[in-house]
Every structure is written in C-alpha cells, then in structure tokens.
N, CA, C and O atoms as a GROMACS GRO file, in nm:
protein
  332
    1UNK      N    1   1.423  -0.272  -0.279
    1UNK     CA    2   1.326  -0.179  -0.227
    1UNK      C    3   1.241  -0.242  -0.117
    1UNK      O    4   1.238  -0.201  -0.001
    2UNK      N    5   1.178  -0.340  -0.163
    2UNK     CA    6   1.128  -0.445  -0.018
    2UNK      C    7   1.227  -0.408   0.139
    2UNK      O    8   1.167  -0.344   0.226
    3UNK      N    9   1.347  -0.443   0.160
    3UNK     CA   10   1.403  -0.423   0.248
    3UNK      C   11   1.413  -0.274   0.277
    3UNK      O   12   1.382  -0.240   0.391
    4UNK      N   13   1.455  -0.173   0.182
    4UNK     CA   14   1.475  -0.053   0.220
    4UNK      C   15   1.288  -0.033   0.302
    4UNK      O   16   1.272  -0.002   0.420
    5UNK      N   17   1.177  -0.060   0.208
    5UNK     CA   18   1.103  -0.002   0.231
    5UNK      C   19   1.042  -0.064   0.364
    5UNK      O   20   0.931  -0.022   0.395
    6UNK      N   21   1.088  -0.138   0.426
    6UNK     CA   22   1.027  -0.238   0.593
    6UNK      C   23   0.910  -0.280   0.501
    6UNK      O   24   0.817  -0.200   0.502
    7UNK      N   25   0.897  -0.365   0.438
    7UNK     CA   26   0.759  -0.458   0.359
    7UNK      C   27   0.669  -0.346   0.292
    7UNK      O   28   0.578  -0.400   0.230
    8UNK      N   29   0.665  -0.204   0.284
    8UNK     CA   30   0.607  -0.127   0.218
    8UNK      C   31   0.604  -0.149   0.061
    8UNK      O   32   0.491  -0.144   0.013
    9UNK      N   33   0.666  -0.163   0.008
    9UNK     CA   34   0.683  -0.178  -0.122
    9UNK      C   35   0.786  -0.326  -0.161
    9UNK      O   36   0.905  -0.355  -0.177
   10UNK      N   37   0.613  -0.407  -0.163
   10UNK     CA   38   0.702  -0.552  -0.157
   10UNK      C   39   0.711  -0.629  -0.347
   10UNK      O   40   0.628  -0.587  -0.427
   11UNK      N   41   0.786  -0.706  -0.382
   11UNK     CA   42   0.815  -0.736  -0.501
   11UNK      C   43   0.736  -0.808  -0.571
   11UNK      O   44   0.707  -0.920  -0.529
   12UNK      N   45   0.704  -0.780  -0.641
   12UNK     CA   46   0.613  -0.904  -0.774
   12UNK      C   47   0.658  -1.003  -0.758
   12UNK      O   48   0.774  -1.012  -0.720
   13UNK      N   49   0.579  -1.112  -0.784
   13UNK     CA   50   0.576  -1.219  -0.828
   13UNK      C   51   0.585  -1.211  -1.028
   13UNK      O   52   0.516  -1.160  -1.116
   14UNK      N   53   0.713  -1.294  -1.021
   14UNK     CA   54   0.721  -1.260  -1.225
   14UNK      C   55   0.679  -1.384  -1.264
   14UNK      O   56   0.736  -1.487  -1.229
   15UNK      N   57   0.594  -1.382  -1.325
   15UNK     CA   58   0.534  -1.426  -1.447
   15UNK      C   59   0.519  -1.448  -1.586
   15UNK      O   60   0.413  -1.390  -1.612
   16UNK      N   61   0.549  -1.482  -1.658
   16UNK     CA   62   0.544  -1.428  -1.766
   16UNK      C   63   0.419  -1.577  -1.874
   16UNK      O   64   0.421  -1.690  -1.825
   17UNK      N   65   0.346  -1.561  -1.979
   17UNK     CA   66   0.257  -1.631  -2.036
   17UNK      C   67   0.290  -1.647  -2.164
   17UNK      O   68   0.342  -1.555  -2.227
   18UNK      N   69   0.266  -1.749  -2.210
   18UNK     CA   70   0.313  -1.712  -2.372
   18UNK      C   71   0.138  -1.709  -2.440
   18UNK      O   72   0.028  -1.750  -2.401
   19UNK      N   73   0.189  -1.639  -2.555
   19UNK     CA   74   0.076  -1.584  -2.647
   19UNK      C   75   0.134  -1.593  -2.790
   19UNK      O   76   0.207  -1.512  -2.847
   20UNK      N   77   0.070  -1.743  -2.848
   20UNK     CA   78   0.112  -1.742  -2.966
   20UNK      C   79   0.051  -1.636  -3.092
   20UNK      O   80   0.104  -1.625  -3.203
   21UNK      N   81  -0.038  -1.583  -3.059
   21UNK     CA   82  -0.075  -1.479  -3.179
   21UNK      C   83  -0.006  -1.371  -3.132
   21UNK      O   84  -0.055  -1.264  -3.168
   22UNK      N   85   0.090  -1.363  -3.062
   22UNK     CA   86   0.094  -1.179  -3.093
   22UNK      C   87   0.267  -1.200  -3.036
   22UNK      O   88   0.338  -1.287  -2.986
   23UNK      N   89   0.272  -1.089  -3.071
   23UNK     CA   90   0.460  -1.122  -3.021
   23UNK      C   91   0.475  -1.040  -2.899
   23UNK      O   92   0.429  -0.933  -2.861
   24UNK      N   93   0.584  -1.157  -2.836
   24UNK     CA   94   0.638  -1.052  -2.720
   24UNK      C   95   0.737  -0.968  -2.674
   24UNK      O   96   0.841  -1.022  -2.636
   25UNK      N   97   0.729  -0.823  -2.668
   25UNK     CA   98   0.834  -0.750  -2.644
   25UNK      C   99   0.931  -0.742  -2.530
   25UNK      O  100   1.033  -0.745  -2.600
   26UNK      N  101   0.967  -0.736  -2.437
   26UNK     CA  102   1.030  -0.687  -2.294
   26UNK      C  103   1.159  -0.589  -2.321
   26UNK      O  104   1.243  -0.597  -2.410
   27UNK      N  105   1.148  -0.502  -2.223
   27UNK     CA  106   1.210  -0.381  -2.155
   27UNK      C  107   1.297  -0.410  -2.066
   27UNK      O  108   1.375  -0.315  -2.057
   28UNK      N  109   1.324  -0.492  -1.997
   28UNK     CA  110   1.351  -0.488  -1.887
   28UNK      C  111   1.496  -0.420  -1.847
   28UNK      O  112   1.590  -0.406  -1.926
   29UNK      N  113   1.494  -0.372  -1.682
   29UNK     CA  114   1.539  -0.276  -1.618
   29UNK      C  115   1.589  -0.317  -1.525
   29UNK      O  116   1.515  -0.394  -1.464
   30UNK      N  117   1.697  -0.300  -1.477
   30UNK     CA  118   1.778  -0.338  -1.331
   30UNK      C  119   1.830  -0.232  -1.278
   30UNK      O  120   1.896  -0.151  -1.344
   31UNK      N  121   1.803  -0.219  -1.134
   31UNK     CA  122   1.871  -0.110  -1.059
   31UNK      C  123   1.939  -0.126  -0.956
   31UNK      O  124   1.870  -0.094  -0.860
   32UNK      N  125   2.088  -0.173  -0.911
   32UNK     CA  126   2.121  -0.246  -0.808
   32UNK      C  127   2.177  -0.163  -0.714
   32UNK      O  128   2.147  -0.045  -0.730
   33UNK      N  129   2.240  -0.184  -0.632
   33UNK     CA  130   2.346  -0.085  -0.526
   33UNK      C  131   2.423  -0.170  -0.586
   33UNK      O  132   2.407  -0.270  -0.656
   34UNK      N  133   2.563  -0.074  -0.521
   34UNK     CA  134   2.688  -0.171  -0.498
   34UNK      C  135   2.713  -0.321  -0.428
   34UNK      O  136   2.638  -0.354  -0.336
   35UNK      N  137   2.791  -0.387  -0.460
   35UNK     CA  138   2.779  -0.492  -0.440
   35UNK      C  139   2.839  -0.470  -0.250
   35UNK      O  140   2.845  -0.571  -0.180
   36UNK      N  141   2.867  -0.370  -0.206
   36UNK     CA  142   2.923  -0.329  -0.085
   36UNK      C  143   2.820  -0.328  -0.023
   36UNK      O  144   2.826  -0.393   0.081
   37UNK      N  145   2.704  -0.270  -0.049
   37UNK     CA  146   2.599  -0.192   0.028
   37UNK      C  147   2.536  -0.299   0.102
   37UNK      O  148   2.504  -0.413   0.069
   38UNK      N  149   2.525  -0.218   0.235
   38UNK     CA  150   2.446  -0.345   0.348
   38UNK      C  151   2.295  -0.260   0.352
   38UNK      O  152   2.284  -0.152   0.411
   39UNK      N  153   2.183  -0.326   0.280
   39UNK     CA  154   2.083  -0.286   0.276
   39UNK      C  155   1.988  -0.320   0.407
   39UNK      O  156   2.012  -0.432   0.453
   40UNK      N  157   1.888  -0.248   0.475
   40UNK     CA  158   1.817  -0.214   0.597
   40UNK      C  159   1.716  -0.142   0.611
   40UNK      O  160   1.748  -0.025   0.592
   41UNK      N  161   1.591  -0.155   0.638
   41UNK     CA  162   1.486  -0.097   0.695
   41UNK      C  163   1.491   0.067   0.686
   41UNK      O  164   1.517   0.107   0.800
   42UNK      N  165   1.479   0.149   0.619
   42UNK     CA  166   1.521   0.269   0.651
   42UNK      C  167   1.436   0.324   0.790
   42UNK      O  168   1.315   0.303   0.794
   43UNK      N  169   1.510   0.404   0.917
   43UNK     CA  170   1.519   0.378   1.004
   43UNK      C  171   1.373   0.474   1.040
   43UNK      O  172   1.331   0.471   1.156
   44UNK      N  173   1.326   0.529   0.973
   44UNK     CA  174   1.200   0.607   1.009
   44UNK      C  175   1.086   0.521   0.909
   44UNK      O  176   0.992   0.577   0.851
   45UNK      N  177   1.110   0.403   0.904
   45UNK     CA  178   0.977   0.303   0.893
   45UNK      C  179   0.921   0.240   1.031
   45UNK      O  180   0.838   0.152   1.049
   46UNK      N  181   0.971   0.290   1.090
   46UNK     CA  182   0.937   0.181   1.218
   46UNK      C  183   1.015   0.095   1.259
   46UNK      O  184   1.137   0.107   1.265
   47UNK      N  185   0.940  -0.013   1.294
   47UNK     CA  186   1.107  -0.166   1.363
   47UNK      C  187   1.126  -0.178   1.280
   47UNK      O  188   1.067  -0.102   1.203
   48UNK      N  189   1.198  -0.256   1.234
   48UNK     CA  190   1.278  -0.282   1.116
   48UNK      C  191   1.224  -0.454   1.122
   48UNK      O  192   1.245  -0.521   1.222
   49UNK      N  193   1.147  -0.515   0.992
   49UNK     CA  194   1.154  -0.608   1.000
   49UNK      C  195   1.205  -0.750   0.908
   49UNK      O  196   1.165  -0.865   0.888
   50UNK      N  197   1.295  -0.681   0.876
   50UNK     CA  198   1.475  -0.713   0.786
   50UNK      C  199   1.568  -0.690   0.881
   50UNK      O  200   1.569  -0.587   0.949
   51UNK      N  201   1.673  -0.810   0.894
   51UNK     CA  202   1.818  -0.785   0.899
   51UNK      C  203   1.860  -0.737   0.833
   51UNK      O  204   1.806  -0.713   0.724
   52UNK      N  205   1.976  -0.700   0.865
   52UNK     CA  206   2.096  -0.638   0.763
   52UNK      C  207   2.144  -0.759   0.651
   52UNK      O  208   2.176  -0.876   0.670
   53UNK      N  209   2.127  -0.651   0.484
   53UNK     CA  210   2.154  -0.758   0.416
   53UNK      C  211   2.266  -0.675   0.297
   53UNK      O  212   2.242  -0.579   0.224
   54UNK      N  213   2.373  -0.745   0.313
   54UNK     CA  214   2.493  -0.728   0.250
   54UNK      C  215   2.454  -0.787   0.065
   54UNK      O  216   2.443  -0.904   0.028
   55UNK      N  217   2.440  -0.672  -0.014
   55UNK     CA  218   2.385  -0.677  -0.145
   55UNK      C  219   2.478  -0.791  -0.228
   55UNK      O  220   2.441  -0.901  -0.270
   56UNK      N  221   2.585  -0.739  -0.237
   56UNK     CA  222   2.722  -0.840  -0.268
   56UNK      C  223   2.697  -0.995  -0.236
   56UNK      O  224   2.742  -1.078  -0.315
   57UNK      N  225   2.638  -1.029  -0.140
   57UNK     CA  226   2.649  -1.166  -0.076
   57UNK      C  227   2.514  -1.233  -0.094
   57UNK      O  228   2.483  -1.352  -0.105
   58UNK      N  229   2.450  -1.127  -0.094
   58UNK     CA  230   2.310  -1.215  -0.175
   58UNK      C  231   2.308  -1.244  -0.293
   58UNK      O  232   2.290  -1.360  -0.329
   59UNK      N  233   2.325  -1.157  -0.365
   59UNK     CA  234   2.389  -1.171  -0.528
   59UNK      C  235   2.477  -1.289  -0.580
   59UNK      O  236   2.478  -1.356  -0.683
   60UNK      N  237   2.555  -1.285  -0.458
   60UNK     CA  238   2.653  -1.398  -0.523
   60UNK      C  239   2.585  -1.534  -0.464
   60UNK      O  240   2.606  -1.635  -0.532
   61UNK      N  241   2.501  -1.550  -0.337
   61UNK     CA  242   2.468  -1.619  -0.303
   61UNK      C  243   2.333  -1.708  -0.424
   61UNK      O  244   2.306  -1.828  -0.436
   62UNK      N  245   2.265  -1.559  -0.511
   62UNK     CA  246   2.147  -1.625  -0.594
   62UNK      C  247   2.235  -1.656  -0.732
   62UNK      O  248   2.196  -1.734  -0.818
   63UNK      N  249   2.366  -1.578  -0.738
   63UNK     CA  250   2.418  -1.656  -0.884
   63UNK      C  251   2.495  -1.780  -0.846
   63UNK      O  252   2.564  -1.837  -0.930
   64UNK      N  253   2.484  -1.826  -0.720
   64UNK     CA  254   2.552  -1.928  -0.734
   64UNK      C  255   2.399  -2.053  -0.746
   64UNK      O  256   2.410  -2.147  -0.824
   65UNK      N  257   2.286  -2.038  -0.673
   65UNK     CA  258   2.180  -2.117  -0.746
   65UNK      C  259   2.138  -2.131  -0.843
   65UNK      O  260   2.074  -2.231  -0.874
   66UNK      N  261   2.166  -2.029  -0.926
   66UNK     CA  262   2.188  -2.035  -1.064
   66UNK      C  263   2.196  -2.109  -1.160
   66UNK      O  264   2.138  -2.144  -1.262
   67UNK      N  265   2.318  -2.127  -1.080
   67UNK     CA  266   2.450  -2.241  -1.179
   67UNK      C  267   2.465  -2.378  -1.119
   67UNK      O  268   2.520  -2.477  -1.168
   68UNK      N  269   2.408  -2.366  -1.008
   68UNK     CA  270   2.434  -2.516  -0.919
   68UNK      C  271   2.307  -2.564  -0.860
   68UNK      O  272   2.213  -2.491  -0.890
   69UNK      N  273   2.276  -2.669  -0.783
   69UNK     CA  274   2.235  -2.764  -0.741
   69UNK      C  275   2.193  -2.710  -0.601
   69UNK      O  276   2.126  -2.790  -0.535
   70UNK      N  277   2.211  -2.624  -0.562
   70UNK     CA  278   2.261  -2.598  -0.418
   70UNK      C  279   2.094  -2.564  -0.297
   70UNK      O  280   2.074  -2.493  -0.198
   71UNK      N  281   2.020  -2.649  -0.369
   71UNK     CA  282   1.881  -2.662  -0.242
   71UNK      C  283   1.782  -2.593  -0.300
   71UNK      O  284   1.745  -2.583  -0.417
   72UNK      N  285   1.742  -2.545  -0.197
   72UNK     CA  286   1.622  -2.431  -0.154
   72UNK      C  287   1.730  -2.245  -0.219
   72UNK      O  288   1.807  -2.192  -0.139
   73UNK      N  289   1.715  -2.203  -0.319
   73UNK     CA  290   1.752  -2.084  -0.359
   73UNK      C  291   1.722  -1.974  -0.248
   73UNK      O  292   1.617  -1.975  -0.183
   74UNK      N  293   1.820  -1.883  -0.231
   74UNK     CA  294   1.794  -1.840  -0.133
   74UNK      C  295   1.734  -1.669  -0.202
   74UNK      O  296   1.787  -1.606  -0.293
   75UNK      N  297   1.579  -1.622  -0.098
   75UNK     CA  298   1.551  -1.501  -0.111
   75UNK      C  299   1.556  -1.433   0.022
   75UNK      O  300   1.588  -1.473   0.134
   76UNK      N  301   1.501  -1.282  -0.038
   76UNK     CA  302   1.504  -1.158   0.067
   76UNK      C  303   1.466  -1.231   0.209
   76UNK      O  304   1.500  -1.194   0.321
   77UNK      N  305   1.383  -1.346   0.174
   77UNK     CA  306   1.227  -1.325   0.303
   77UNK      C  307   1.293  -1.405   0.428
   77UNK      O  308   1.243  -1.408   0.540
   78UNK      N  309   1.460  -1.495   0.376
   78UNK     CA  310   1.523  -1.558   0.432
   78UNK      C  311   1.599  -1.432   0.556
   78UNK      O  312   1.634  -1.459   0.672
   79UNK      N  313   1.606  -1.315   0.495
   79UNK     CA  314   1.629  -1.233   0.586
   79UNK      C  315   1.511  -1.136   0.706
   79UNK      O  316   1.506  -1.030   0.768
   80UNK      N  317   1.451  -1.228   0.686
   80UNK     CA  318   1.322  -1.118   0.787
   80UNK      C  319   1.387  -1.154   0.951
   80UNK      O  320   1.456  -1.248   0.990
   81UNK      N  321   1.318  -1.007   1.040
   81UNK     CA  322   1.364  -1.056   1.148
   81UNK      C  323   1.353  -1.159   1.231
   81UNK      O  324   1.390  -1.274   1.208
   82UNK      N  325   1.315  -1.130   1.303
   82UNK     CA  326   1.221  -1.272   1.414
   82UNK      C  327   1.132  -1.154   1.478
   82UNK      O  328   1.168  -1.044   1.519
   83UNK      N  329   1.039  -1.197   1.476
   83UNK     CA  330   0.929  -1.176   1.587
   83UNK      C  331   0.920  -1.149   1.699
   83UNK      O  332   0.809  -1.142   1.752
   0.00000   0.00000   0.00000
C-alpha cells in the first residue's frame, strides 16, 4: 500500500513488547498481490515517488534475507525514486 499509495499510507514500524502478566494474543493478516504484479504509484497521486516494483522479486529478494547472511535486508524505501 505504501507504494500503491505515493507515501500516503506509509507502513508501521512492528513492534511488539512482552508483558509477563497478561497473555498475548495475535491475529495477524496478510494481503499480497501476485507474485507477477509490478506495483507503482497509482497514477492520479501525483509524481510517482516509487519505481516500479515487481512483488515476486521483492519477496523473494526478503525471503532470501531471511535465511541467509546476505547484508543490509532489502526494503520498499530501496525503491524510492530520485529526486
């Protein structure tokens, strides 16, 4: 949503705390595109200040930090435009 939305609706920071008196529940929810989908600025936000980002290739790009060694993990913000 960050990208669709041009920085309008930008992502949490997750957190989470532990609390030994009380227990903790979670819900959690995932909503992805296809791993095809080249996600972009939708075009009546203004400039666009995201590249084009191929969902599939980021995905595989953050499960592979995952599992490996492989640096600096890569996020969305790696795709912003230039200035």
């Amino acid at each position: 949503m960050q990208v669709y939305s041009n920085d309008r609706y930008v992502a949490p920071l997750h957190r989470v705390l532990a609390n030994r008196q009380n227990a903790r529940y979670s819900a959690p929810f995932f909503l992805n595109p296809p791993y095809s989908t080249d996600c972009m600025p939708l075009p009546t936000l203004g400039l666009p200040v995201y590249n084009k980002v191929n969902w599939g290739d980021f995905r595989r790009r953050r499960f592979e930090g995952d599992y490996a060694d492989v640096g600096k993990e890569i996020q969305i913000a790696q795709f912003r435009a230039s200035s």
